[in-house]
SETOR-899049 format. One record per residue (C-alpha): residue number from 1; x, y, z. Coordinates in steps of 0.05 Angstrom, whole numbers, plus 5000, padded with zeros to 4 digits. Example, Ala and Ser with C-alpha at 12.3 -4.5 7.8 and 13.67 -1.06 7.14 Angstrom:
BEGIN
ATOM     k     c1     c2     c3
ATOM     1   5246   4910   5156
ATOM     2   5273   4979   5143
This chain:
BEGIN
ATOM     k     c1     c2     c3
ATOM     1   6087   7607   3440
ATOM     2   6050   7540   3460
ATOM     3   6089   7479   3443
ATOM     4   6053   7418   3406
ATOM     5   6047   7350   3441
ATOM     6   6099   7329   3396
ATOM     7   6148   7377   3417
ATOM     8   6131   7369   3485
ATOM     9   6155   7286   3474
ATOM    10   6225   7311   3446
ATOM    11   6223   7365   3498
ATOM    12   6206   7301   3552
ATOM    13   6260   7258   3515
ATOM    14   6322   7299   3520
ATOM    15   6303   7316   3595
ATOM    16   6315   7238   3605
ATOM    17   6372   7220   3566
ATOM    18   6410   7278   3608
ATOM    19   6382   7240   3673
ATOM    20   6400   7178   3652
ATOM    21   6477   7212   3640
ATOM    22   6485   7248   3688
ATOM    23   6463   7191   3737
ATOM    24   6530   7148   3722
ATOM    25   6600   7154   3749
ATOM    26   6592   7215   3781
ATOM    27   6654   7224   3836
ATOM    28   6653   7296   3818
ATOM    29   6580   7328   3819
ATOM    30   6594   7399   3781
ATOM    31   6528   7401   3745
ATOM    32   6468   7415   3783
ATOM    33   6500   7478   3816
ATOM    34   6492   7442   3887
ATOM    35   6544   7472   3948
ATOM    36   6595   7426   3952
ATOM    37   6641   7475   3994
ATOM    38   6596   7470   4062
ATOM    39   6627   7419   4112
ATOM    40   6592   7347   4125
ATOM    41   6601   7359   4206
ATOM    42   6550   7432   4195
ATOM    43   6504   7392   4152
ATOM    44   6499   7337   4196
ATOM    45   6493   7392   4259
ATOM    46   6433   7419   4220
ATOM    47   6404   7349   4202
ATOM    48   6408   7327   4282
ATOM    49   6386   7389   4313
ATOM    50   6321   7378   4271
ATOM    51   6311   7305   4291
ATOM    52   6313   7329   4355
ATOM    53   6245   7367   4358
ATOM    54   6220   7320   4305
ATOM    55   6147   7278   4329
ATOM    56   6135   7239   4265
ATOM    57   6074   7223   4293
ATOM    58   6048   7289   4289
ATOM    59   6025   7323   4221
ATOM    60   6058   7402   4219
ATOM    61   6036   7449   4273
ATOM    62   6069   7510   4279
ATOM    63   6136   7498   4240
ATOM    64   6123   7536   4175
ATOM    65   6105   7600   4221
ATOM    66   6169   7600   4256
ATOM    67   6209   7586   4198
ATOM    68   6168   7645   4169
ATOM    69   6194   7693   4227
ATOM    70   6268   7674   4218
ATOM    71   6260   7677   4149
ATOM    72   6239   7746   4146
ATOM    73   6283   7766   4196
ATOM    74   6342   7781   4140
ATOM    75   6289   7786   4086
ATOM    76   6252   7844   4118
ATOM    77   6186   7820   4097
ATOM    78   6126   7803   4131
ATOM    79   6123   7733   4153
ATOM    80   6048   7728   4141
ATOM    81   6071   7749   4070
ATOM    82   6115   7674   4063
ATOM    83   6106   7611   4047
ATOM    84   6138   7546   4041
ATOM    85   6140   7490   3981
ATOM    86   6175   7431   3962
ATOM    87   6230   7463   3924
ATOM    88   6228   7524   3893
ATOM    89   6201   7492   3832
ATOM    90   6134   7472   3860
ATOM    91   6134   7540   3885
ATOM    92   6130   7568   3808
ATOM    93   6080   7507   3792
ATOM    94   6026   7551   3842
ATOM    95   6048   7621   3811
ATOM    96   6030   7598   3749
ATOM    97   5970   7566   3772
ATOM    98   5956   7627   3797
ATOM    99   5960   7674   3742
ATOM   100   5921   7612   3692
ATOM   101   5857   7615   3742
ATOM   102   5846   7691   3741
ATOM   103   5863   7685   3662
ATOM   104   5852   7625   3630
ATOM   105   5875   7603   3567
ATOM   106   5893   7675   3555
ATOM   107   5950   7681   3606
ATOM   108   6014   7697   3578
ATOM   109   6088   7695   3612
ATOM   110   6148   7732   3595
ATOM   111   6223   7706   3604
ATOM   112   6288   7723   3591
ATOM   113   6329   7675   3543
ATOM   114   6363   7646   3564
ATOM   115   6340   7634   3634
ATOM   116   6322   7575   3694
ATOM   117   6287   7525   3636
ATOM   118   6228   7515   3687
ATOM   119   6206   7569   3675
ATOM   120   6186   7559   3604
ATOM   121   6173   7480   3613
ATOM   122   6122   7489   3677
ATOM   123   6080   7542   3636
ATOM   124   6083   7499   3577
ATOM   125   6061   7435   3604
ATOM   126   6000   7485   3623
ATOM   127   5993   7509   3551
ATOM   128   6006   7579   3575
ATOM   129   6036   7625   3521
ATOM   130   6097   7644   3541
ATOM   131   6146   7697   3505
ATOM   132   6221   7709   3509
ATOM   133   6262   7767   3517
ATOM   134   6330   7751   3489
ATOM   135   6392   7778   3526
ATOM   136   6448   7795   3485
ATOM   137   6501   7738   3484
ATOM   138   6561   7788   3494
ATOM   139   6542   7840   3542
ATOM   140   6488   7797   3578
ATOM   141   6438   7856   3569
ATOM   142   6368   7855   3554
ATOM   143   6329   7913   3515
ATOM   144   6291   7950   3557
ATOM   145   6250   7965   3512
ATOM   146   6232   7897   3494
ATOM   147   6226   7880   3567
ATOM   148   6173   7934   3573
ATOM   149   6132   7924   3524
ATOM   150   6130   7844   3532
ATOM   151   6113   7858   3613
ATOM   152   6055   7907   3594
ATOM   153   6020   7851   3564
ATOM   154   6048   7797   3612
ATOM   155   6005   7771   3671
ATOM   156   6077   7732   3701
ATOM   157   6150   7755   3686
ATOM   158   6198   7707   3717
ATOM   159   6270   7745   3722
ATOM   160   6330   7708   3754
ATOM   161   6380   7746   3791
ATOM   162   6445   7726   3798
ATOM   163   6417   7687   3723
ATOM   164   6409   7612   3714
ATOM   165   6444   7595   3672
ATOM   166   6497   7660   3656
ATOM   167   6511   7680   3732
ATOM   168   6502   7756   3711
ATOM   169   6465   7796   3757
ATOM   170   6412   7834   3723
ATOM   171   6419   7900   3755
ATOM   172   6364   7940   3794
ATOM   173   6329   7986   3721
ATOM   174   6319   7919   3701
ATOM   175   6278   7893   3752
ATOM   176   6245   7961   3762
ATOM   177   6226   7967   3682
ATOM   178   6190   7897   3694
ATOM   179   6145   7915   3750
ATOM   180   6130   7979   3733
ATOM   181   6108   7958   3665
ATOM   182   6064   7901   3679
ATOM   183   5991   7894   3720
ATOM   184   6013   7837   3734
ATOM   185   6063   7796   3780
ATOM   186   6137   7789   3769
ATOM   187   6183   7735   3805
ATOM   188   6253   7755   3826
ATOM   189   6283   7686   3836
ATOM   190   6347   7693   3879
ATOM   191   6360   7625   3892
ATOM   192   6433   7653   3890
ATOM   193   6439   7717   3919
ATOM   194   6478   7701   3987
ATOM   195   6537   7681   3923
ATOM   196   6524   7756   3892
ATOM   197   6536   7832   3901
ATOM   198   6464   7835   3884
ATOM   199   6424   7889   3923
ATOM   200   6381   7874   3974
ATOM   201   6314   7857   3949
ATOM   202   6254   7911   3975
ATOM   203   6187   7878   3978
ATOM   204   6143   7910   3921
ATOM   205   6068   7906   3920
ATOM   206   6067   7867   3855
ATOM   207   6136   7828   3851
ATOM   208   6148   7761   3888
ATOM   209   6210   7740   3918
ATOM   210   6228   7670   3901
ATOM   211   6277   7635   3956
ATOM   212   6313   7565   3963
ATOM   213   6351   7529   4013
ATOM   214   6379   7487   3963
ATOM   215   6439   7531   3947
ATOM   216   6469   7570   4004
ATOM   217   6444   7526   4057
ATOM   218   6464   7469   4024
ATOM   219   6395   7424   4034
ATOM   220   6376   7406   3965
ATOM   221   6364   7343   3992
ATOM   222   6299   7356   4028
ATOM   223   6269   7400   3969
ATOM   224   6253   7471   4015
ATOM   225   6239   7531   3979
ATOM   226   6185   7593   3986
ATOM   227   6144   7648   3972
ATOM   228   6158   7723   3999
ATOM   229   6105   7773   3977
ATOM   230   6045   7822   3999
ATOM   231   5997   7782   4061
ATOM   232   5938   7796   4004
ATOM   233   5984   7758   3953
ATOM   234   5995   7705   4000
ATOM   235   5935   7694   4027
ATOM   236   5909   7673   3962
ATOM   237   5957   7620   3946
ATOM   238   5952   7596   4008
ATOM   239   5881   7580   3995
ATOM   240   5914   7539   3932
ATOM   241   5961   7496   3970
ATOM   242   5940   7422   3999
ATOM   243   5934   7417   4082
ATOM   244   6012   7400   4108
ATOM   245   6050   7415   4046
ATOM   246   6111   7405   4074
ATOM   247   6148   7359   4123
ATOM   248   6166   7374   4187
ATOM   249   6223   7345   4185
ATOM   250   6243   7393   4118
ATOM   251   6218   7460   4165
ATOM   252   6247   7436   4214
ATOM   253   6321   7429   4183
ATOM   254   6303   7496   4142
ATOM   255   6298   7530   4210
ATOM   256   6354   7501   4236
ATOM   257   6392   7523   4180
ATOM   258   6372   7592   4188
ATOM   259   6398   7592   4259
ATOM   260   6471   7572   4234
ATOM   261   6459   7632   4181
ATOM   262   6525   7669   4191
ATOM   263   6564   7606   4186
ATOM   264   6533   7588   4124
ATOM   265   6550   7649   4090
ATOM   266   6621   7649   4119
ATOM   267   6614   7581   4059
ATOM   268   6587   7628   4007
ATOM   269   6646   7674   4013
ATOM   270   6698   7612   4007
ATOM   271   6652   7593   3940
ATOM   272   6664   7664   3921
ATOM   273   6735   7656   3927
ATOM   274   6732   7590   3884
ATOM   275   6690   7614   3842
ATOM   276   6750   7665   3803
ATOM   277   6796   7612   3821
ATOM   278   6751   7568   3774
ATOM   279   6738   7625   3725
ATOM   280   6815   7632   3715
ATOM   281   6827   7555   3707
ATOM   282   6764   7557   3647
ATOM   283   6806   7624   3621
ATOM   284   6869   7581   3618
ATOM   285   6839   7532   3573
ATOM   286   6842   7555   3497
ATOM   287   6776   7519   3475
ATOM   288   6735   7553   3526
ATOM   289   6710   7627   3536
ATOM   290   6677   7633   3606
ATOM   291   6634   7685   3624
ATOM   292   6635   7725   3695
ATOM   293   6586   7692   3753
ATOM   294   6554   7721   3812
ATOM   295   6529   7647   3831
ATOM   296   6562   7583   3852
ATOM   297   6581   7556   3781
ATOM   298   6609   7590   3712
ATOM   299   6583   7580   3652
ATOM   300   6637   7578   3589
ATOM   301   6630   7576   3513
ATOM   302   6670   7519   3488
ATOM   303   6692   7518   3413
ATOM   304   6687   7440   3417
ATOM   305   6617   7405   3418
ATOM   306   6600   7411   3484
ATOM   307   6569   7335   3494
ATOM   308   6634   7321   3469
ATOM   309   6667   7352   3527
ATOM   310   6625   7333   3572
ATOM   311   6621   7248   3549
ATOM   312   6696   7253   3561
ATOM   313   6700   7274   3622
ATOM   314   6642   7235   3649
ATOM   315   6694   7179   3638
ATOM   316   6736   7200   3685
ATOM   317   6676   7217   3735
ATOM   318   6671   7295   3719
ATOM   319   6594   7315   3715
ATOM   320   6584   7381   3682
ATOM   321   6524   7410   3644
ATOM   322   6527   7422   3568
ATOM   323   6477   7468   3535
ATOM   324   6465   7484   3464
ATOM   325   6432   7536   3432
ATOM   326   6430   7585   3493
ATOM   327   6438   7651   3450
ATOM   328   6442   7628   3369
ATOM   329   6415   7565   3343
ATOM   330   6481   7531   3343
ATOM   331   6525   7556   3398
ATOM   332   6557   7510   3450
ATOM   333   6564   7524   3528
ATOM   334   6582   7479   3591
ATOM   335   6560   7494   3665
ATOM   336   6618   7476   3724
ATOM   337   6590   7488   3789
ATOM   338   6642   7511   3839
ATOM   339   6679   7455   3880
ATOM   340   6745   7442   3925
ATOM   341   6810   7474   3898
ATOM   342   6822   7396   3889
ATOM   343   6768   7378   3845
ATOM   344   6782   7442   3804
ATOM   345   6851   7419   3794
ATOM   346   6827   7345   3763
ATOM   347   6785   7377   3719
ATOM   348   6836   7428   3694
ATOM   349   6882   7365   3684
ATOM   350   6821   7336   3644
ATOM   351   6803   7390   3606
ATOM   352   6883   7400   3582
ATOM   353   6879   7335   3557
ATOM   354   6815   7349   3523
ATOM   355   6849   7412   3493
ATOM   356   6908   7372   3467
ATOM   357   6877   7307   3436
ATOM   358   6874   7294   3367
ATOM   359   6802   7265   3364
């Protein structure tokens, strides 16, 4: 579907009362799914050693190719096959401009509902049709079926893995029904796979690997995401993209992550660890049915209003994400991101008290 100007405004207006919201009396940040669990000293480690080799002076040189080759070193693709963006969001702003120049008005996107909202809201501020593919709000399964048949006459599929919002993994027929369905591209987003059991990811000649360092590495501050596909693939949008997308300073930190790799996902295993400490505490609570996660946050059903839920703990400085209308018109979720035993603990306390009020 293609959304009216109209519906784009409400779509616009919602999008910044939840800014304006989320932007007050945060102590405890548990909705934007950023790592909390990674240590100040590492971050700072990363941040310094990048200063170090940083000549503001300069425009990029060489950066984004040797960010590349670490990159693909645990990726196993070719590095002339990635590229780097501001964010993993900008880097779906270019697929889609992609797929619209070869197509037109005519290009059409599938995703998977629910899913990463950008998807859907980047296509339709392009007026690009795009169709969903429900998945089933108790098993977390999709139709195969429908995922074929919407892919064969698809010229994008975006699939998520471990899922934005859910924190189910798809699973491998999945992925495989999508691309061999479709002429045309599918994105595997794993913005959260060093979190998951997912299985490595094997470069395919027409599905694109979508990467962030917001999440594992911990540097959503600098906005670094990329690209992995074929050299052909990337050659193209590379021909898209505006001379020195990218800091230095941003590829510079990015590689300097990479080098610290191992100790970063020594983190991801502690979030693991917090994470079913996290999913017990939700489980604990009567009001609130949370579902499994192979990311860094758990999303639960709550059988109270779920701005409700999340207005009073805001009060007492507890950010967390409340959705509506994920699966059925009417259903209510919240989104905790995974933080400090600690922080767990006050909002367990909070959410008690939620349980047992009268209002």
């Amino acid at each position: 579907m293609v959304p009216t100007l109209e519906e784009l405004r409400r779509f616009a207006g919602e999008v910044s009362k939840y800014a304006v919201a989320e932007a007050k009396g945060c102590a405890y940040r548990l909705d934007k799914n950023e790592n909390l669990l990674v240590p100040g000293s590492l971050i700072r480690e990363v941040a310094e050693e990048a200063v170090s080799m940083l000549d503001t002076a300069t425009y990029p040189d060489n950066e984004d190719e040797r960010l590349a080759e670490a990159v693909a070193g645990y990726t196993g693709f070719d590095p002339a096959g990635i590229i780097f963006f501001n964010g993993a969001d900008e880097a779906i702003d270019y697929l889609l401009d992609l797929v619209r120049i070869s197509k037109g008005n005519a290009t059409r996107v599938v995703v998977l509902k629910p899913s990463f909202f950008e998807y859907s809201i980047r296509a339709y501020i392009r007026r690009i049709q795009v169709e969903e593919v429900p998945l089933d709000a108790k098993t977390l399964r999709v139709s195969l079926g429908d995922l074929s048949h919407a892919t064969s006459q698809s010229d994008l599929t975006f699939l998520c893995e471990p899922n934005n919002p859910t924190g189910h993994l798809l699973g491998e027929e999945v992925v495989r029904t999508a691309s061999e369905s479709t002429s045309g591209l599918v994105v595997l987003d794993r913005a959260y796979e060093e979190f998951s059991a997912a299985t490595p990811f094997k470069p395919h000649v027409n599905t694109v690997y979508l990467g962030s360092f917001s999440k594992s590495y911990a540097l959503a501050g600098i906005r670094l995401g990329y690209i992995a596909c074929t050299p052909d693939t990337a050659g193209v949008l590379r021909a898209m993209v505006r001379p020195f997308q990218v800091s230095k300073f941003s590829l510079l930190a990015g590689l300097s992550a990479v080098r610290r790799r191992n100790r970063f996902l020594e983190v991801a295993q502690e979030v693991k660890k917090l994470r079913s400490y996290l999913f017990e505490t939700l489980s604990s609570i009567e009001y609130l049915e949370p579902l499994p996660s192979q990311a860094n946050f758990v999303l639960a059903e709550t059988k109270k209003k779920a701005e409700y839920v999340t207005s009073r703990l805001r009060e007492k400085g507890l950010c967390v994400r409340p959705f509506r209308g994920l699966f059925r018109k009417d259903d209510e979720h919240i989104r905790v991101t995974v933080g400090p035993k600690p922080v767990i603990d006050i909002l367990s306390n909070e959410l008690r008290r939620i349980e047992y009020s009268t209002d």
